[in-house]
LUMZA-866586 format. One record per residue (C-alpha): x, z, y; residue number from 1; residue in one letter. Coordinates in nm, 2 decimals, decimal comma. Last residue first. Layout:
<drenmis>
<drenmi><xx>X</xx><zz>Z</zz><yy>Y</yy><seq>NUM</seq><type>A</type></drenmi>
...
</drenmis>
This chain:
<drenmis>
<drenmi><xx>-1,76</xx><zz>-0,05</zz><yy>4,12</yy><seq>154</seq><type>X</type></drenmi>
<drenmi><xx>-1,72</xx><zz>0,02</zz><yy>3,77</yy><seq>153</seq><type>X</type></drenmi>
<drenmi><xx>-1,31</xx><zz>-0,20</zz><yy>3,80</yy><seq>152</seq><type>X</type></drenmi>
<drenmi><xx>-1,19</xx><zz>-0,20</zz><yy>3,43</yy><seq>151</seq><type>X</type></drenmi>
<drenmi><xx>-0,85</xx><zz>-0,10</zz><yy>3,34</yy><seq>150</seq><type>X</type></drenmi>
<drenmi><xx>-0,96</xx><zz>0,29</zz><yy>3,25</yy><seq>149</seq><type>X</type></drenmi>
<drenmi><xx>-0,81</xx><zz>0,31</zz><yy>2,96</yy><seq>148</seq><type>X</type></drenmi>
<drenmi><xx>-1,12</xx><zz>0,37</zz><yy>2,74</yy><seq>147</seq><type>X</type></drenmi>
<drenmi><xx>-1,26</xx><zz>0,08</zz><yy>2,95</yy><seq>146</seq><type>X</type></drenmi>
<drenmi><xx>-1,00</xx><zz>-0,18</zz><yy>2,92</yy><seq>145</seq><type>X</type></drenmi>
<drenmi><xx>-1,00</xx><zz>-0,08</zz><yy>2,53</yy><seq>144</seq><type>X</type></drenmi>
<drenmi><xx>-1,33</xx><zz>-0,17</zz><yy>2,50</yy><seq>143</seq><type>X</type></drenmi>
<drenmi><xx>-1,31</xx><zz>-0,47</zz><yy>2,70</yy><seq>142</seq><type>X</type></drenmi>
<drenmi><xx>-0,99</xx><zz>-0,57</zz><yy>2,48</yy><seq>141</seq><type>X</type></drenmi>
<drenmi><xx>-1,22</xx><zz>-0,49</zz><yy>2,18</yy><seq>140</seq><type>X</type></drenmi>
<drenmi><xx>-1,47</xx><zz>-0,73</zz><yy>2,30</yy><seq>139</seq><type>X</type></drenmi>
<drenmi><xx>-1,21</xx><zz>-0,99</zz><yy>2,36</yy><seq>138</seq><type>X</type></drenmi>
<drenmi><xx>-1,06</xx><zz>-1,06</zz><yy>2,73</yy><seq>137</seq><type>X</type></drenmi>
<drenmi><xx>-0,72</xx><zz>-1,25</zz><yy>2,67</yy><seq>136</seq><type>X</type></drenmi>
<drenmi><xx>-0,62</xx><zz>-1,21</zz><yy>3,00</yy><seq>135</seq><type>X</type></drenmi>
<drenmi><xx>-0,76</xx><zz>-0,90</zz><yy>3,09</yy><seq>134</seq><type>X</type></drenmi>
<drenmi><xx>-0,65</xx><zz>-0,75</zz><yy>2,79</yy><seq>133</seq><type>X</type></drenmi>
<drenmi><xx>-0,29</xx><zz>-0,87</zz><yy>2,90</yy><seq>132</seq><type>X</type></drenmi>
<drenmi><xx>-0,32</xx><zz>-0,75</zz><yy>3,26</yy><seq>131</seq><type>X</type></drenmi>
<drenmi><xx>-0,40</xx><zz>-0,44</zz><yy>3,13</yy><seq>130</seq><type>X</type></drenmi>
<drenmi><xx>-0,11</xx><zz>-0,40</zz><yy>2,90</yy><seq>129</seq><type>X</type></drenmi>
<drenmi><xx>0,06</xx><zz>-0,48</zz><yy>3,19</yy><seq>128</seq><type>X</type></drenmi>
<drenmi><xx>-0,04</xx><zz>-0,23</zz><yy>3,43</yy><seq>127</seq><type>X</type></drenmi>
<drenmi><xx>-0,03</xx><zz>0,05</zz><yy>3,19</yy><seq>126</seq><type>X</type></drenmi>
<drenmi><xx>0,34</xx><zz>-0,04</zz><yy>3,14</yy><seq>125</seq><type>X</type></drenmi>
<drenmi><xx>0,45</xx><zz>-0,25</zz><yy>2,84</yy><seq>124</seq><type>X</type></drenmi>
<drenmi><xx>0,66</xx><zz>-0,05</zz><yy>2,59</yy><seq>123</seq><type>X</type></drenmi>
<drenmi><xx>1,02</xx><zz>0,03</zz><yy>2,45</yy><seq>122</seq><type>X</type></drenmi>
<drenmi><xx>1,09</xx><zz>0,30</zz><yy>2,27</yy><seq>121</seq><type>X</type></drenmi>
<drenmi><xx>1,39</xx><zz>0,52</zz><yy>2,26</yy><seq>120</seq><type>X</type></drenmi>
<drenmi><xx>1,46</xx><zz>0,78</zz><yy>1,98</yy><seq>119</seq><type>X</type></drenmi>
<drenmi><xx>1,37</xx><zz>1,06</zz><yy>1,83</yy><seq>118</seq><type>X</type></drenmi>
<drenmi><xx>1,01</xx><zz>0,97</zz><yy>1,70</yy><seq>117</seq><type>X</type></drenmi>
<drenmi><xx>0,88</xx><zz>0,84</zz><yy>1,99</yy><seq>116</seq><type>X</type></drenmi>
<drenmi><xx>1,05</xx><zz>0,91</zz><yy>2,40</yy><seq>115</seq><type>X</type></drenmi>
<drenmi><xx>0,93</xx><zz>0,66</zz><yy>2,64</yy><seq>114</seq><type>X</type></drenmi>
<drenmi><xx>1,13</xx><zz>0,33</zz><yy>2,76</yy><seq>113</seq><type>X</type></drenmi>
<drenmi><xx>0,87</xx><zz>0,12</zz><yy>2,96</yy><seq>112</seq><type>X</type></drenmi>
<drenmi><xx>0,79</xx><zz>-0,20</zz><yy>3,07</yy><seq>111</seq><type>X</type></drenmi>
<drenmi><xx>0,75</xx><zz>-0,34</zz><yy>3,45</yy><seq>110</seq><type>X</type></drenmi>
<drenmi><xx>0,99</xx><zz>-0,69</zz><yy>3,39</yy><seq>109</seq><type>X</type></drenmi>
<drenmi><xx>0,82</xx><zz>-0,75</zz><yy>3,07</yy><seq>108</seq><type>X</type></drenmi>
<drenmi><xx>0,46</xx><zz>-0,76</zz><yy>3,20</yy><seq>107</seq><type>X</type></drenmi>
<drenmi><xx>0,64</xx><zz>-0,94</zz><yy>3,53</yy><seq>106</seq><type>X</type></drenmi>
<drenmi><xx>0,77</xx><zz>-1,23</zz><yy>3,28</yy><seq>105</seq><type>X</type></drenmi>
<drenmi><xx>0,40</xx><zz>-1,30</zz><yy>3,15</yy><seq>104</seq><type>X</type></drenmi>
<drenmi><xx>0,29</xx><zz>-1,58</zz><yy>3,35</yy><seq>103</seq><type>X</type></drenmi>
<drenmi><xx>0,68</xx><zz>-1,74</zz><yy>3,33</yy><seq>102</seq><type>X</type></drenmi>
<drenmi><xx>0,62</xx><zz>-1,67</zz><yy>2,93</yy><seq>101</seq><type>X</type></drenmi>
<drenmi><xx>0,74</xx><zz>-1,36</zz><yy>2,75</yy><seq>100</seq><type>X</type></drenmi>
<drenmi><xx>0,68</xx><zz>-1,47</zz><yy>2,37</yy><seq>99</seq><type>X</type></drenmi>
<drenmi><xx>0,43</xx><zz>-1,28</zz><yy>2,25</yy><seq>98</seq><type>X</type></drenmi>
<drenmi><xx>0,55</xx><zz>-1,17</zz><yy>1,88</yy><seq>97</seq><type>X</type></drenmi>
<drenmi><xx>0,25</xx><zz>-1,09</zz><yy>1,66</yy><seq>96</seq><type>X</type></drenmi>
<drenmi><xx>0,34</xx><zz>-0,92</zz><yy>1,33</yy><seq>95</seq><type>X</type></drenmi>
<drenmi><xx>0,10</xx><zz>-0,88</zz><yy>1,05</yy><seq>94</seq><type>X</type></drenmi>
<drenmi><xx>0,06</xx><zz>-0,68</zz><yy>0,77</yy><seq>93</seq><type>X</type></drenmi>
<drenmi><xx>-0,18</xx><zz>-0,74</zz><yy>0,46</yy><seq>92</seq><type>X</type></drenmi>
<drenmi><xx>-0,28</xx><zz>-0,54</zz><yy>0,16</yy><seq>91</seq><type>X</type></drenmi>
<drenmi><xx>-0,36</xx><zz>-0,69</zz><yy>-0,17</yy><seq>90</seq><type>X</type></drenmi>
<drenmi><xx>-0,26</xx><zz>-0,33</zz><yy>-0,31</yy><seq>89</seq><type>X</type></drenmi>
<drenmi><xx>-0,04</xx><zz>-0,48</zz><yy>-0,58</yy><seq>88</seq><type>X</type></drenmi>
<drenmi><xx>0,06</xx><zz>-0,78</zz><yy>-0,37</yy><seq>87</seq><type>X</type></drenmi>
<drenmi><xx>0,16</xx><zz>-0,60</zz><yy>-0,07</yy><seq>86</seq><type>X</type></drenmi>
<drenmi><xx>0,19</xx><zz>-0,88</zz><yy>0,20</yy><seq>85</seq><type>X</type></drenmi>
<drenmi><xx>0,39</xx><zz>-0,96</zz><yy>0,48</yy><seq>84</seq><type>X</type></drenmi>
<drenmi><xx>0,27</xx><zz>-1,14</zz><yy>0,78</yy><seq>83</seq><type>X</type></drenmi>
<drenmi><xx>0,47</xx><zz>-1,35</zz><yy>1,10</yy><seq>82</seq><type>X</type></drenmi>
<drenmi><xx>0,28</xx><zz>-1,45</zz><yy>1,38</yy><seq>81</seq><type>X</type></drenmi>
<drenmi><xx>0,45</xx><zz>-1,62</zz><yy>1,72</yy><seq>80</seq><type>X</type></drenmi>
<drenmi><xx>0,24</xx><zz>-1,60</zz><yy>1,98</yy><seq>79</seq><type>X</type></drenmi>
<drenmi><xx>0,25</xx><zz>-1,83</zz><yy>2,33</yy><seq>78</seq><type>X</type></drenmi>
<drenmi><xx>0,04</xx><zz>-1,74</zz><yy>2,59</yy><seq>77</seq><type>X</type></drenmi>
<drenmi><xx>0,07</xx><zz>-1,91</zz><yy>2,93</yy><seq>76</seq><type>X</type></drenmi>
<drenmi><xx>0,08</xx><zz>-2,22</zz><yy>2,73</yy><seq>75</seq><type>X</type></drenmi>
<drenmi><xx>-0,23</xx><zz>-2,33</zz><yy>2,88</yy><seq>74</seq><type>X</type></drenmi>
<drenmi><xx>-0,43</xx><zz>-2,04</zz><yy>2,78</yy><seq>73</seq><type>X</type></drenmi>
<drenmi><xx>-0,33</xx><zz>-2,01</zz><yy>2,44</yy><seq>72</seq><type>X</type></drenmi>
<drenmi><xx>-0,01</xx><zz>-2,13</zz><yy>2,24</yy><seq>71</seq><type>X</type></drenmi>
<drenmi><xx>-0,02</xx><zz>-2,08</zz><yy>1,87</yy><seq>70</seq><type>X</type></drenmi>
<drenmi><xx>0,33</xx><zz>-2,07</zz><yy>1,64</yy><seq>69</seq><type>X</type></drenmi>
<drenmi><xx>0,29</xx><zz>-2,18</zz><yy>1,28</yy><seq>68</seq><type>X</type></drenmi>
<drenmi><xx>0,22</xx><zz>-1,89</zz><yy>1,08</yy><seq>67</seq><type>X</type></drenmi>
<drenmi><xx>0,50</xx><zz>-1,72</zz><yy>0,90</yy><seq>66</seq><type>X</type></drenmi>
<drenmi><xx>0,47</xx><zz>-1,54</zz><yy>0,57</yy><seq>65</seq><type>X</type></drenmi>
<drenmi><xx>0,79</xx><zz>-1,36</zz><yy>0,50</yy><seq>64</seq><type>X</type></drenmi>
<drenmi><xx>0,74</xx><zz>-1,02</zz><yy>0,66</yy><seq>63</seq><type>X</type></drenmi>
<drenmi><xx>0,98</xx><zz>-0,83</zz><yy>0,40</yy><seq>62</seq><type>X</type></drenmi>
<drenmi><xx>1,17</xx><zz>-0,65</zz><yy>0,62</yy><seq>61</seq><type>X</type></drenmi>
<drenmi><xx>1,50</xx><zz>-0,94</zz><yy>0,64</yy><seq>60</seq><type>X</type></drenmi>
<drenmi><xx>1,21</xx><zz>-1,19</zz><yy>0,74</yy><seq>59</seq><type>X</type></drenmi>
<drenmi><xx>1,16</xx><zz>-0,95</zz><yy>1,02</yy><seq>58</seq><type>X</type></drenmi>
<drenmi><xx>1,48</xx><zz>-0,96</zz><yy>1,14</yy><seq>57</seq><type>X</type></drenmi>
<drenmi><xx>1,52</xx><zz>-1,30</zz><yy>1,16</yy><seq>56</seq><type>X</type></drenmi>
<drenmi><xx>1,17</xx><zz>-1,37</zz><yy>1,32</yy><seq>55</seq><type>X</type></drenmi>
<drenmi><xx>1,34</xx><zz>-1,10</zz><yy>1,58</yy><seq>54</seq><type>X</type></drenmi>
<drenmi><xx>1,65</xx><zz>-1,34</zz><yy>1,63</yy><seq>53</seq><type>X</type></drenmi>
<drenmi><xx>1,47</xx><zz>-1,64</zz><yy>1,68</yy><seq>52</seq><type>X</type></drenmi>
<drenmi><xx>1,23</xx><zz>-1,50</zz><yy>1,92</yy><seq>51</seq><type>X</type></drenmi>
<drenmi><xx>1,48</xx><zz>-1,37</zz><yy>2,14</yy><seq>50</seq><type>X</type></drenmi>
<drenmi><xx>1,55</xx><zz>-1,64</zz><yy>2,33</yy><seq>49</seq><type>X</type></drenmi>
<drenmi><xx>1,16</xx><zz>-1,68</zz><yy>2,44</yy><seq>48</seq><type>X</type></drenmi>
<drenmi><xx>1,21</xx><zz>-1,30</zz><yy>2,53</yy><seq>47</seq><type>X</type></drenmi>
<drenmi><xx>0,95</xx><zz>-1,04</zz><yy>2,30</yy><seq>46</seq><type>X</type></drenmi>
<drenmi><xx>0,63</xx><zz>-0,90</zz><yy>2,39</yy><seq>45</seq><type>X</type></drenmi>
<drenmi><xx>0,54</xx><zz>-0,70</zz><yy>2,01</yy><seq>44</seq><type>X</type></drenmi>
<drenmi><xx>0,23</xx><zz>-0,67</zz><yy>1,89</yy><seq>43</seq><type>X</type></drenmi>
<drenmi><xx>0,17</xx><zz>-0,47</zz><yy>1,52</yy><seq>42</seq><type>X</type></drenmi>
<drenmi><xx>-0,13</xx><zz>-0,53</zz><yy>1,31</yy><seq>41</seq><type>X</type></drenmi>
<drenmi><xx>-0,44</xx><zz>-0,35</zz><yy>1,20</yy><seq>40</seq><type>X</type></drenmi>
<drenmi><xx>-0,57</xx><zz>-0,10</zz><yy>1,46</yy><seq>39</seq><type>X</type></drenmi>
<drenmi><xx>-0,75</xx><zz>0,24</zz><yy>1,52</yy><seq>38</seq><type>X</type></drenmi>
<drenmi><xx>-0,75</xx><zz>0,33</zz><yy>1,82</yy><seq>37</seq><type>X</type></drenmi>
<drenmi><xx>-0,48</xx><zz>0,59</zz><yy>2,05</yy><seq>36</seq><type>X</type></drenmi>
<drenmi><xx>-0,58</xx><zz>0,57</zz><yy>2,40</yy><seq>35</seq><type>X</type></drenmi>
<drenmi><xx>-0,33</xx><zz>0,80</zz><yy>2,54</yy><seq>34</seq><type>X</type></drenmi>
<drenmi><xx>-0,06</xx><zz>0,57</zz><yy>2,66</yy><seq>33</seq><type>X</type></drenmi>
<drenmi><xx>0,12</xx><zz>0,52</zz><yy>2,37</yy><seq>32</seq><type>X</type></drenmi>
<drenmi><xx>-0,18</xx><zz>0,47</zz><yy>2,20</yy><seq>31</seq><type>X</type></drenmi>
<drenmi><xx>-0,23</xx><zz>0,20</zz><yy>2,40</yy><seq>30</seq><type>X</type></drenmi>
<drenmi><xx>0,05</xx><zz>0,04</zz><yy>2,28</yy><seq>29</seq><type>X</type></drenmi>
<drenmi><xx>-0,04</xx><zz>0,05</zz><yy>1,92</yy><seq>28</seq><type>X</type></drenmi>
<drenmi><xx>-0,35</xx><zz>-0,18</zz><yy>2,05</yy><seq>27</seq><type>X</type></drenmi>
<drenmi><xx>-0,14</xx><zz>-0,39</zz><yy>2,21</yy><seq>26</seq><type>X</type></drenmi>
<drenmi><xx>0,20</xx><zz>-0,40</zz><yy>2,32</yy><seq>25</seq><type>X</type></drenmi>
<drenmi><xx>0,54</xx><zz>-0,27</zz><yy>2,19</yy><seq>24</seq><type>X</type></drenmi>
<drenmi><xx>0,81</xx><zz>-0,43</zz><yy>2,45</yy><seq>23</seq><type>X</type></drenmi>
<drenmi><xx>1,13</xx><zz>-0,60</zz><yy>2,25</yy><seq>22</seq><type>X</type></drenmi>
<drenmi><xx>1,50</xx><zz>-0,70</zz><yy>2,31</yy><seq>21</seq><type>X</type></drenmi>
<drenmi><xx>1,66</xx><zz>-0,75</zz><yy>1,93</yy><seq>20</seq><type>X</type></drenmi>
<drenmi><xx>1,96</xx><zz>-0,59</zz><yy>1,91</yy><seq>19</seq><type>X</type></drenmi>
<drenmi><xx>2,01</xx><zz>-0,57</zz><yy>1,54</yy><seq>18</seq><type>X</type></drenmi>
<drenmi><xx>1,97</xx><zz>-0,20</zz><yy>1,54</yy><seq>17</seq><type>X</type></drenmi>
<drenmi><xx>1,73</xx><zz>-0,17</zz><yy>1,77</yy><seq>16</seq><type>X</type></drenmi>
<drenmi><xx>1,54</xx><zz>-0,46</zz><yy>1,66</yy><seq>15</seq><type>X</type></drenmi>
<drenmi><xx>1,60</xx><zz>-0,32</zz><yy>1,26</yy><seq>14</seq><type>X</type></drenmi>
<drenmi><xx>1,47</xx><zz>0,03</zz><yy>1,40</yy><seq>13</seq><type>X</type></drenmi>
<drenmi><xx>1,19</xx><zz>-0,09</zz><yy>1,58</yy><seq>12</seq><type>X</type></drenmi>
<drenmi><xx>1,05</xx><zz>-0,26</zz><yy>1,22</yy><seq>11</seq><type>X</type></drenmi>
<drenmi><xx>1,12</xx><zz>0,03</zz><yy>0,99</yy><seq>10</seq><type>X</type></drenmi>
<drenmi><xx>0,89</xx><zz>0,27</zz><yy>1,31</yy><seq>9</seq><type>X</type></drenmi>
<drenmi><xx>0,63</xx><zz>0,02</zz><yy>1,25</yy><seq>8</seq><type>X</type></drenmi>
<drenmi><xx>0,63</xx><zz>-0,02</zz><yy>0,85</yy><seq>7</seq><type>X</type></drenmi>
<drenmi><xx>0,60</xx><zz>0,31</zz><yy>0,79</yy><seq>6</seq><type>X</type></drenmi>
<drenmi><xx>0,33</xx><zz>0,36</zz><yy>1,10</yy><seq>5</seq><type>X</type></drenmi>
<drenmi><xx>0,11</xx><zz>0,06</zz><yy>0,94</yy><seq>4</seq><type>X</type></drenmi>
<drenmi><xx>0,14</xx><zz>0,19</zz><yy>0,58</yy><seq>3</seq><type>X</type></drenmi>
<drenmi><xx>0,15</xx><zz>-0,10</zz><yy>0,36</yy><seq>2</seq><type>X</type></drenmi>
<drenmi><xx>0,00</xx><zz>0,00</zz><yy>0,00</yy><seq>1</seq><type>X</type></drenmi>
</drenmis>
């Protein structure tokens, strides 16, 4: 069975150690900033130069499935999905590195080290994970707008 936090805290410490420039976005991100949810996948904002080297490191940690890479929004969005699967369980864990665009470089200029489990991690501020539910505007991106307070009542 693929624990999500297992596998989480192995994949940071093969960036870190491999030197792979990352931001931890989405819904795991939120939790970081006192939203915590339920959620299925880790999202990672990641350089365009970087992309090669993190696919790398997560091929060495078992995420071996690669989607072909999906560009939204007029290529303002570009993702990059790579899964690995638990065949006894028939469990599935996915990846999602957002490749840090020209519309996305001040999300990755504003993010955050915080303290997790001993050691530094690397996040996207409030203000950009807001900017990228906004953008992508799902109902659980309006939910999680809401929860953290990214959506204007007035």
């Amino acid at each position: 069975m693929l624990d999500l936090y297992e596998e989480l805290k192995t994949v940071l410490a093969a960036l870190d150690a491999a030197q792979v420039p990352y931001a931890l976005c989405g819904g795991l991100a939120l939790a970081v900033h006192g939203h915590p949810r339920a959620t299925v996948d880790i999202d990672l904002l990641v350089p365009s130069e970087s992309i090669d080297a993190a696919l790398h490191v997560l091929r060495s940690k078992g995420f071996e499935i690669a989607a072909l890479p999906m560009t939204f929004f007029g290529g303002d969005v570009e993702i990059h999905r790579m899964s690995k699967v638990d065949t006894e369980a028939g469990d599935l864990l996915s990846v999602d590195l957002l490749v840090v665009t020209p519309k996305l470089s001040w999300i990755w200029q504003s993010r955050q080290t915080v303290s997790w489990e001993g050691s530094a991690l690397r996040v996207v501020s409030r203000e950009g994970l807001i900017a990228l539910k906004k953008l992508r505007g799902s109902a659980q991106d309006l939910a999680d707008l809401h929860a953290i307070g990214g959506i204007d009542e007035s």
